[in-house]
Structures are given as structure tokens and as C-alpha cells.
BALOBA-1460 file (C-alpha; in Angstrom, 3 decimals):
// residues 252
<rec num="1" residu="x" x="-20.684" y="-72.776" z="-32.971"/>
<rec num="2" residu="x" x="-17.092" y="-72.393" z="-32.094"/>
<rec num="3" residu="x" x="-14.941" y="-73.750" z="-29.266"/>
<rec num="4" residu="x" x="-15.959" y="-73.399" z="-25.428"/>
<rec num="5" residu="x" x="-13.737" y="-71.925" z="-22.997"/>
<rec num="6" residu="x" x="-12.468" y="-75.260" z="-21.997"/>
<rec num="7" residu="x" x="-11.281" y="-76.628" z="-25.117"/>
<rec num="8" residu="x" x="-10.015" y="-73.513" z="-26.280"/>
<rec num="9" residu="x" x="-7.975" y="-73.106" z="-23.266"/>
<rec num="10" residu="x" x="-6.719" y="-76.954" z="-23.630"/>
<rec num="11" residu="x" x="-5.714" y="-76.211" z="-27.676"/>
<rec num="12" residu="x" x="-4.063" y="-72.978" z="-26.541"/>
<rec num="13" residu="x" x="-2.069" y="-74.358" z="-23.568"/>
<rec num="14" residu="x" x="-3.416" y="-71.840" z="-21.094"/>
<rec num="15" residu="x" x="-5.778" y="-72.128" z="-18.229"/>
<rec num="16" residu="x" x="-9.599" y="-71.072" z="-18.298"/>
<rec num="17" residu="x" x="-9.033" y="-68.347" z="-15.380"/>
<rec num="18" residu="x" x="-5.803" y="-66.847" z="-17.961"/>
<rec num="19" residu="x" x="-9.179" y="-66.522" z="-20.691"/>
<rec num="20" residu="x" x="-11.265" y="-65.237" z="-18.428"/>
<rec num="21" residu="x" x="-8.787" y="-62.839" z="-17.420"/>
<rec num="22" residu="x" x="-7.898" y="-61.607" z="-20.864"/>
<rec num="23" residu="x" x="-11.755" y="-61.030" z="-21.434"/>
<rec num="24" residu="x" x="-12.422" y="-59.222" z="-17.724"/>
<rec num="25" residu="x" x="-9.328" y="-56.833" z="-19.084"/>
<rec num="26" residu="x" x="-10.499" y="-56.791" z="-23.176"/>
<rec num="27" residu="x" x="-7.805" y="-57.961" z="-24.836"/>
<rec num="28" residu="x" x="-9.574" y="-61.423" z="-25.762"/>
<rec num="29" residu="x" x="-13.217" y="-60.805" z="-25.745"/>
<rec num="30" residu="x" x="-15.064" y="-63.852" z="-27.498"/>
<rec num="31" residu="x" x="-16.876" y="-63.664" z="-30.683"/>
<rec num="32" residu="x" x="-20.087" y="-65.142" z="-29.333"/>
<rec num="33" residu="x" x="-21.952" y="-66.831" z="-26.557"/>
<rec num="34" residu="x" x="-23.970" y="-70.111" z="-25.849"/>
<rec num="35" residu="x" x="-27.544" y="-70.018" z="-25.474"/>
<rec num="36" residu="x" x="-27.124" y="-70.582" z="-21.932"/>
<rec num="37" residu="x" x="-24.251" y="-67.312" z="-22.046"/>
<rec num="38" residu="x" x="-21.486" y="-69.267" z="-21.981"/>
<rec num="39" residu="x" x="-18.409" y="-68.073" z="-24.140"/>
<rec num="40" residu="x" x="-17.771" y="-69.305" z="-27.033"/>
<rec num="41" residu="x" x="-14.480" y="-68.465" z="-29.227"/>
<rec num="42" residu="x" x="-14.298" y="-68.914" z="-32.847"/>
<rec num="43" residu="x" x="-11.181" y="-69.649" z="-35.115"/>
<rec num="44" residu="x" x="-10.726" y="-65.511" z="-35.303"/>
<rec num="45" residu="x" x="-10.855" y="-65.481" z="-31.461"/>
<rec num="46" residu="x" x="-8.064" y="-68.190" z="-31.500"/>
<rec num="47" residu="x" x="-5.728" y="-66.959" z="-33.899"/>
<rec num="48" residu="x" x="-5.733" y="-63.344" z="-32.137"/>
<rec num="49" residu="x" x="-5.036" y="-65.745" z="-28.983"/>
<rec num="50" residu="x" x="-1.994" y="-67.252" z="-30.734"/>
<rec num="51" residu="x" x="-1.094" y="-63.442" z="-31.190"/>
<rec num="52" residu="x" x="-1.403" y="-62.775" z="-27.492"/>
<rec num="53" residu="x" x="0.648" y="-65.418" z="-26.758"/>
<rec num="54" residu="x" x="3.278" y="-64.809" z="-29.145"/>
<rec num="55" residu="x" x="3.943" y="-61.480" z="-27.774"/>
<rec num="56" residu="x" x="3.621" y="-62.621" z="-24.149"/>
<rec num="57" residu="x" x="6.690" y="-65.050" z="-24.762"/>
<rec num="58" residu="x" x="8.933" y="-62.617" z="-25.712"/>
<rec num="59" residu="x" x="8.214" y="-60.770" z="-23.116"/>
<rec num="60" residu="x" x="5.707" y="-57.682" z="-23.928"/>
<rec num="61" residu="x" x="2.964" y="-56.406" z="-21.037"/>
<rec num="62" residu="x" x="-0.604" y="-57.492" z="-21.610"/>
<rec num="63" residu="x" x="-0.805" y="-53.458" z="-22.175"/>
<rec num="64" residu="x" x="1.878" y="-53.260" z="-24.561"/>
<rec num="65" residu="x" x="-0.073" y="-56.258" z="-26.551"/>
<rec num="66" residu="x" x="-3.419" y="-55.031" z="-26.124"/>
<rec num="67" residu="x" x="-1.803" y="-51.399" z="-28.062"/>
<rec num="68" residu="x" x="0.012" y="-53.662" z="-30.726"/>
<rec num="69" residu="x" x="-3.567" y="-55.922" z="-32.074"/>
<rec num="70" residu="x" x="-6.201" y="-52.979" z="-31.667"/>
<rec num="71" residu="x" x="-3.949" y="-49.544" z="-32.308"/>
<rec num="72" residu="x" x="-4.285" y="-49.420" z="-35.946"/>
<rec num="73" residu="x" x="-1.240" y="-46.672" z="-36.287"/>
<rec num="74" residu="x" x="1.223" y="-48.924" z="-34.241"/>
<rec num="75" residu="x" x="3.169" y="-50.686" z="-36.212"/>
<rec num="76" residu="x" x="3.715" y="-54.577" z="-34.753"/>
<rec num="77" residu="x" x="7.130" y="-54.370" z="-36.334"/>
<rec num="78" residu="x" x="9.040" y="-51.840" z="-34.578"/>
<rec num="79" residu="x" x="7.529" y="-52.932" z="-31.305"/>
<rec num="80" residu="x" x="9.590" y="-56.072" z="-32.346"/>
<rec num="81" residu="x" x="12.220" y="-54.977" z="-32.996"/>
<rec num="82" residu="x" x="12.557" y="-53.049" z="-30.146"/>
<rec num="83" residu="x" x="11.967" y="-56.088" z="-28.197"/>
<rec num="84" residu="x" x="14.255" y="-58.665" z="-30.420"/>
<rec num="85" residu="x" x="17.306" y="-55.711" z="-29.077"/>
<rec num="86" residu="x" x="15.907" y="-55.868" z="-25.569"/>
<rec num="87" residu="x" x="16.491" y="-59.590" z="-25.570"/>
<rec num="88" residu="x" x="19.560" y="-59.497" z="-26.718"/>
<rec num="89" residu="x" x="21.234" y="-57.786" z="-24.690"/>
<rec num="90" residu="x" x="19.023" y="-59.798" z="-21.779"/>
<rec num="91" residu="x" x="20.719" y="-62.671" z="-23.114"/>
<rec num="92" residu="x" x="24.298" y="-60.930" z="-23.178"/>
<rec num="93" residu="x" x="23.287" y="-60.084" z="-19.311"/>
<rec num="94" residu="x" x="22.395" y="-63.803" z="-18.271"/>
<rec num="95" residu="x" x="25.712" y="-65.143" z="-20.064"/>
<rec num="96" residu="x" x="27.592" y="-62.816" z="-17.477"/>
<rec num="97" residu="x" x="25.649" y="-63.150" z="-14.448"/>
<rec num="98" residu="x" x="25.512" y="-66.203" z="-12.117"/>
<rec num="99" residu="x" x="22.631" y="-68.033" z="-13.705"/>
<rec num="100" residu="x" x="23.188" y="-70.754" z="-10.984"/>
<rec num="101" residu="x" x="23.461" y="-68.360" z="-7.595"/>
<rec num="102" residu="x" x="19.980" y="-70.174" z="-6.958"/>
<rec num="103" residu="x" x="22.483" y="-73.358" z="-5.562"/>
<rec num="104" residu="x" x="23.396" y="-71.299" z="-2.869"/>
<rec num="105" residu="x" x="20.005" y="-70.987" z="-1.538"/>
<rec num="106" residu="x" x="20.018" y="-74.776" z="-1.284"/>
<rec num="107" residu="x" x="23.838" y="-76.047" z="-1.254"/>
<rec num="108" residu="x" x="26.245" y="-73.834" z="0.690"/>
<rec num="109" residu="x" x="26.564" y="-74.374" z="4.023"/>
<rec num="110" residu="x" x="29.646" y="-72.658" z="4.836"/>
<rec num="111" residu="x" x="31.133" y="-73.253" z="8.527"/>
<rec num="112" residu="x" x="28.073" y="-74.934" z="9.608"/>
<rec num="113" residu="x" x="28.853" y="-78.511" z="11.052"/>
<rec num="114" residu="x" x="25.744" y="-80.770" z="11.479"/>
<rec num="115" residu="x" x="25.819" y="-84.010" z="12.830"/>
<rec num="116" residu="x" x="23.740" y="-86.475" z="10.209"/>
<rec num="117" residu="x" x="20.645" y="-86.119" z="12.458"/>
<rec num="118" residu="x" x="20.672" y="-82.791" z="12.145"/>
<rec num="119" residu="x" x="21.353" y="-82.222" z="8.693"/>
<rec num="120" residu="x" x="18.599" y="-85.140" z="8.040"/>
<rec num="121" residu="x" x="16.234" y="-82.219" z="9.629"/>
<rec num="122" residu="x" x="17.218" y="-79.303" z="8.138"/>
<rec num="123" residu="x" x="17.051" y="-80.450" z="4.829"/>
<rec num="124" residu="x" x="15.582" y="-83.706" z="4.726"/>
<rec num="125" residu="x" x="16.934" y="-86.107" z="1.990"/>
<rec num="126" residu="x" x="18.526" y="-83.076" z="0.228"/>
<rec num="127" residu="x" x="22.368" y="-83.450" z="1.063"/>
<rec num="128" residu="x" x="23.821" y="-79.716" z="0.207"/>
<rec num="129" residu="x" x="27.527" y="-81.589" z="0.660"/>
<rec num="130" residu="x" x="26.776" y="-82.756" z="-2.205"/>
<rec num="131" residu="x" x="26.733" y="-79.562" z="-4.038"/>
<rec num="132" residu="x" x="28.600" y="-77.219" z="-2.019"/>
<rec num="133" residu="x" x="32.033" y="-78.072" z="-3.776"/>
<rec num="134" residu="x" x="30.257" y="-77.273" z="-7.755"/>
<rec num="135" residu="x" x="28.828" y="-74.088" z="-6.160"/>
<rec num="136" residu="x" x="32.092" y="-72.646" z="-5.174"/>
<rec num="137" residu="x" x="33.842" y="-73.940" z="-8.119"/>
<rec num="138" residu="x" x="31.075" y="-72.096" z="-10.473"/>
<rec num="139" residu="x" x="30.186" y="-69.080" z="-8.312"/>
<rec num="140" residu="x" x="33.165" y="-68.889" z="-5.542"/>
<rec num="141" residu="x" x="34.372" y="-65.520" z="-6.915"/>
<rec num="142" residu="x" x="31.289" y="-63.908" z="-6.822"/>
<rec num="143" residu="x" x="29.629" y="-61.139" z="-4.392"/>
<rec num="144" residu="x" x="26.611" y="-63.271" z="-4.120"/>
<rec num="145" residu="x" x="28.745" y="-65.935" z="-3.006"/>
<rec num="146" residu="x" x="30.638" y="-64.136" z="-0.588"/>
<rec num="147" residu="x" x="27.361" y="-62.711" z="1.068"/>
<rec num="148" residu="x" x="25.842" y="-65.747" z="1.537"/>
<rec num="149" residu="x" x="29.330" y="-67.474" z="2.706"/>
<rec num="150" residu="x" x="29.191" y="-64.529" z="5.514"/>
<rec num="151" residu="x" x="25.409" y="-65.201" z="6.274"/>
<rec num="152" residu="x" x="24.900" y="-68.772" z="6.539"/>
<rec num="153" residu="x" x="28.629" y="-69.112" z="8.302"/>
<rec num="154" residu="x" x="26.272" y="-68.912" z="11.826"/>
<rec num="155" residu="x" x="23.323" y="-70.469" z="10.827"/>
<rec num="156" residu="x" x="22.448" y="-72.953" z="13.363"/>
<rec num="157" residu="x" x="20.508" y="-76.481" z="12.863"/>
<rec num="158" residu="x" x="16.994" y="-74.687" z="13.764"/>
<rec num="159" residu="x" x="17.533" y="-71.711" z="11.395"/>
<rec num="160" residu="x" x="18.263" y="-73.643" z="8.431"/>
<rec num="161" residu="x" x="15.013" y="-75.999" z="9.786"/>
<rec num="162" residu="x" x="13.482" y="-72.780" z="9.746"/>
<rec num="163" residu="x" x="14.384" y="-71.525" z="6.311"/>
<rec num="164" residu="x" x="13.131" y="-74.739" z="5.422"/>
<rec num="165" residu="x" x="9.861" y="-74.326" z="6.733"/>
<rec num="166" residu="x" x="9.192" y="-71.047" z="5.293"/>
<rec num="167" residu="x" x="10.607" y="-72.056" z="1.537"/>
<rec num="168" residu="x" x="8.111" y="-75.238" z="1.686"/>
<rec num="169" residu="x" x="5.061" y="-72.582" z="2.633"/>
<rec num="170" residu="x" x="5.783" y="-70.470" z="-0.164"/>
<rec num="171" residu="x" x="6.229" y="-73.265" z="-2.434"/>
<rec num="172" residu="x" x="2.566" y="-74.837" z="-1.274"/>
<rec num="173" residu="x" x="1.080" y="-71.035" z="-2.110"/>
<rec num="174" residu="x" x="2.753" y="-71.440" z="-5.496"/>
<rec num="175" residu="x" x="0.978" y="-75.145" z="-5.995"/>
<rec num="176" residu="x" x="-1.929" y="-73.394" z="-4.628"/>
<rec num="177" residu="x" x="-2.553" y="-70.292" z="-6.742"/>
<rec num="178" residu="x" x="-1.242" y="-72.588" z="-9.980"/>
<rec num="179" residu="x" x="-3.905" y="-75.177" z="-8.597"/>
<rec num="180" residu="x" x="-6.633" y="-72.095" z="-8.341"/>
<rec num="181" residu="x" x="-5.853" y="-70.899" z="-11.964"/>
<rec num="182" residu="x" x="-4.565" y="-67.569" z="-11.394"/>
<rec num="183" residu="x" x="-2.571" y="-66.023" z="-14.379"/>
<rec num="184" residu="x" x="1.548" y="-65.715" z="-14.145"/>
<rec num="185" residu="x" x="1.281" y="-62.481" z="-14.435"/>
<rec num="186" residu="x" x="-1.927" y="-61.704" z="-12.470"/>
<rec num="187" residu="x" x="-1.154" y="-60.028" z="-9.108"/>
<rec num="188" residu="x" x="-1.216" y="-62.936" z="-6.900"/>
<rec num="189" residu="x" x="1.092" y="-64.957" z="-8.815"/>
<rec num="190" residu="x" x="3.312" y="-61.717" z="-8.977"/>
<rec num="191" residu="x" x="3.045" y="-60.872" z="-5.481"/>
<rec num="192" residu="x" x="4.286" y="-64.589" z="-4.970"/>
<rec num="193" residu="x" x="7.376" y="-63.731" z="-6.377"/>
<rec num="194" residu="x" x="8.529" y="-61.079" z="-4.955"/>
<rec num="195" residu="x" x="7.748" y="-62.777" z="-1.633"/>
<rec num="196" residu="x" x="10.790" y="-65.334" z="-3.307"/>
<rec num="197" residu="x" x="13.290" y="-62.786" z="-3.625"/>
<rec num="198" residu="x" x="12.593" y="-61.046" z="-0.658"/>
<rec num="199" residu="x" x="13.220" y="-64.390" z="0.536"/>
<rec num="200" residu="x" x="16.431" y="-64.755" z="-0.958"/>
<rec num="201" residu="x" x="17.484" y="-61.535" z="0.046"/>
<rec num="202" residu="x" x="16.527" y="-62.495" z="3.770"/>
<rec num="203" residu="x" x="18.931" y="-65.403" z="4.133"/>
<rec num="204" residu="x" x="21.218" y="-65.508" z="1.325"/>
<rec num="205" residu="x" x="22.330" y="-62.355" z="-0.223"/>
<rec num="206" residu="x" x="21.020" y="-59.218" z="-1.944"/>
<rec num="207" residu="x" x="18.723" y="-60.609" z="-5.058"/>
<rec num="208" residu="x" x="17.941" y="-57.829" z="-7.660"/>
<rec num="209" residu="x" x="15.378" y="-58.110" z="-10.132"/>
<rec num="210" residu="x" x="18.269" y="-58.819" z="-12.622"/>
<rec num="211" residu="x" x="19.612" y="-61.677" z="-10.539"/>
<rec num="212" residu="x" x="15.687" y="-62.929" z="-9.911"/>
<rec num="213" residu="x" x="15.320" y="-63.348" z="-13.532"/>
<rec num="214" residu="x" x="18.098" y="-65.107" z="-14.529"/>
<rec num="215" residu="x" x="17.185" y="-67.591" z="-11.718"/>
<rec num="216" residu="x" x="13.849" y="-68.078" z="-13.299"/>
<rec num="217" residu="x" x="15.876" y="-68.407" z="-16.371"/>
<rec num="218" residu="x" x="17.842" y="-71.399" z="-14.370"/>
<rec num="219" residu="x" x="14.471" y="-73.078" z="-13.421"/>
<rec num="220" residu="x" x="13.759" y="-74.191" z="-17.343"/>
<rec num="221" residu="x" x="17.425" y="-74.609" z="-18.370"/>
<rec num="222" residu="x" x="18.565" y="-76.772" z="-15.287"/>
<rec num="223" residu="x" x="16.725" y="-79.803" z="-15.071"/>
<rec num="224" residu="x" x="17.727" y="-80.691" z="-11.265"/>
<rec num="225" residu="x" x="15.802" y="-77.274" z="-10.465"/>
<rec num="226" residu="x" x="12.838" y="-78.135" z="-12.826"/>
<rec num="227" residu="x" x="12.445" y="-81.114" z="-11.578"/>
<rec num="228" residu="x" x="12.551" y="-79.725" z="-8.200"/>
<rec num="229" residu="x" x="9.211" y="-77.691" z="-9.099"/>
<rec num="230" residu="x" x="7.554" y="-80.420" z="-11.397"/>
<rec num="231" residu="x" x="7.557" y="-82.967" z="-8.532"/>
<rec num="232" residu="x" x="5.443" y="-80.550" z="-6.430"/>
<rec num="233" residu="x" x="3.449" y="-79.813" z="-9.745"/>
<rec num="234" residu="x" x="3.392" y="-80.170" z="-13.252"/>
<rec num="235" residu="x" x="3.298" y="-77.252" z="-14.687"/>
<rec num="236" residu="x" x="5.076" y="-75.254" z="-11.861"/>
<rec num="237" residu="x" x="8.528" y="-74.463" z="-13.175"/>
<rec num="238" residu="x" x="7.033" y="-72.361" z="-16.086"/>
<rec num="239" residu="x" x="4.371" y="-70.539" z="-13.494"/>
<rec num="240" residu="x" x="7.260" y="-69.531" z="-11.267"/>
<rec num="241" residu="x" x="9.329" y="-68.500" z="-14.267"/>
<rec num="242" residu="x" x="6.664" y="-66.348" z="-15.931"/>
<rec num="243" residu="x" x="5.439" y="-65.200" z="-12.362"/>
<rec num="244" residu="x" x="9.293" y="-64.014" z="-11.653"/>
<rec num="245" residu="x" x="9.579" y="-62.269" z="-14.698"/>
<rec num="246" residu="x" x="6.067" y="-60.608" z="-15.023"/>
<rec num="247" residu="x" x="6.760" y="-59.169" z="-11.850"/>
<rec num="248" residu="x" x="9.963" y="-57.868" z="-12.393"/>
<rec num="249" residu="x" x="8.991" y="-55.993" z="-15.705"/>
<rec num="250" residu="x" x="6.087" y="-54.211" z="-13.570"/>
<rec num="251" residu="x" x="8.437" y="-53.815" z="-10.587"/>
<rec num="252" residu="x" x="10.633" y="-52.006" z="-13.385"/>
């Protein structure tokens, strides 16, 4: 009878609307149906999942997968290989750039003097004093740094109260299209993150697609910044990282 789209969604670790997705597109298109017409996927259905998701880990397009399991004269092998030297030098990138630059959207404060009641309303129980001095050590001598030094330097109580209103909205839009099922790389989820850099480059500094991805990077490797997004919603840090990246690669 094979699985419903439920359970095969819980054994794959995806969300129904990401299988209903692949299916509206045909890259997953179930082996059979219900009586009632309800899809139903069998075990071939969820090892050419497994596939699917293999790829889409290390970083292929759902049109670059789609060629690799149905274009019977690609060969799977060079396309990863080309990709295993892609991720390389990805990784070579990340080890050079400021992985971290993401404190300085939350922890510099440069030439800004609040009085505790202030500072208790700009960014609630966050203290950014309390990172300010590892920020500069890490990330002092970079441009980033030195653009958002220049920026923030006049910042006043009620623009850093509004900075703080605008990152909470687009945080509850992330909760809410996670919430709604909507696919990391569908176009809302996308369109979500390049609202977030836009809104880095706003108030902090310029934020290139290279620098957005390594922050996305920072949001599974740091676990003060994943915990950040898991206390909102389980499940968020690793939308917001796949969102980030999936949009960069189509950005690209």
C-alpha cells in the first residue's frame, strides 16, 4: 500500500508542503494513490527521496537534481565531483572570511552611551557589553567591522529600538512561513532572506552573498546563535540556513 504523505515526510525529515512541492515541480511524483486520491509513496519513491536529499545537502538546485536522477546520459559522478571542488574551496572561503560578522548585528555598539533604561529597551535582556569586547578582538581589523563601527557610532536609543522592532518582524515571518510549511528553497522562504541581508546591509555594513552564507554557516556551528533561532522555533536555524543559501545560489 505504501507510506502516506505524512509518514513519509516524518521518516524523511522533511515537511508535507516540501513533498508536495517536489511532486507540483516532478521531481518526486508518487508511485500510486489511495482510493480516496491521496498519495501514496512506496519504498522506490523513498529511496529516490533519499537521493533528492542527498544532493540537496551538498548543495545542488532542485534543477540540477531533477537532470542528475532522470537524464540517463548525465553521469551522477562528475556532477559530484564538480560539486565536492566547489565545496572546497567554499570551505577554504569561510576559513578566511569573518564567519562571526553576524555579532556585530547584535553586539557592537560603538560610541553609543545608554543609560540601563535605555539599553533595557533597545535590546531587552540582551546586554551587547557583553560581547562587544570578543567582537573586536575576533573581527576588529576587518572592513565589516569598521563599517558598522562608523554606522552605529550615531545610533540613538530609538534607532537601535527600531532595528529591534524590524529584526523581531522578520524573525516572526520566518516562524511563520516555517510554521506554514513552505520549502527553504521555495520563493517565500528565499525572498525572506534576502529581506535579512538587505537588512544587514541597512544598518550594519555591506553583506554580500558570500558574507550571507557564511553567516548561515555561523547559525549551525555557533550554538549561542542556534539557540537564538531554536527558542523562537525548533527547527528554525536549519530553515534560515538553507533559506540563506538557496537564495544566494539563485541570486548567483
Amino acid at each position: 500500500m505504501g507510506y502516506p504523505v505524512g509518514r513519509a515526510a516524518e521518516l524523511a525529515g522533511v515537511t508535507v508542503r516540501t513533498l508536495h512541492h517536489y511532486d507540483e515541480i516532478g521531481l518526486l511524483t508518487p508511485g500510486g494513490r489511495s482510493a480516496a486520491g491521496y498519495r501514496r509513496y512506496d519504498d522506490a519513491d523513498l529511496e529516490r527521496l533519499q537521493r533528492i536529499l542527498l544532493y540537496r545537502e551538498l548543495g545542488f538546485t532542485l534543477e540540477e537534481i531533477a537532470v542528475i536522477l532522470d537524464d540517463p546520459d548525465t553521469d551522477p559522478r562528475a556532477h559530484l565531483r564538480r560539486q565536492h571542488g566547489l565545496l572546497l574551496d567554499r570551505i577554504a572561503r569561510l576559513r578566511q572570511m569573518v564567519a562571526g560578522v553576524e555579532f556585530l548585528m547584535e553586539a557592537h555598539k560603538v560610541g553609543v552611551n545608554l543609560t540601563p533604561e535605555e539599553k533595557f529597551e533597545a535590546f531587552g535582556d540582551f546586554d551587547p557589553d557583553a560581547y562587544a569586547a570578543e567582537a573586536q578582538e575576533r573581527w576588529g581589523d576587518t572592513d565589516a567591522y569598521a563599517q558598522s563601527a562608523r554606522r552605529t557610532s550615531g545610533y540613538s536609543k530609538d534607532d537601535w529600538v527600531r532595528i529591534r522592532a524590524e529584526s523581531e518582524d522578520l524573525n516572526a515571518r520566518w516562524v511563520a512561513a516555517l510554521d506554514a510549511g513552505e520549502p527553504a528553497e521555495g520563493r517565500v522562504a528565499m525572498d525572506l532572506a534576502e529581506e535579512h541581508r538587505l537588512q544587514i546591509t541597512k544598518f550594519y555594513y555591506d553583506c554580500s552573498y558570500e558574507i550571507h552564507t557564511g553567516l548561515a554557516e555561523m547559525y549551525l556551528a555557533d550554538e549561542r546563535f542556534t539557540a537564538n533561532y531554536e527558542n523562537q522555533r525548533a527547527g528554525l536555524a536549519r530553515f534560515v540556513h538553507d533559506a540563506i543559501l538557496a537564495n544566494a545560489v539563485a541570486r548567483a
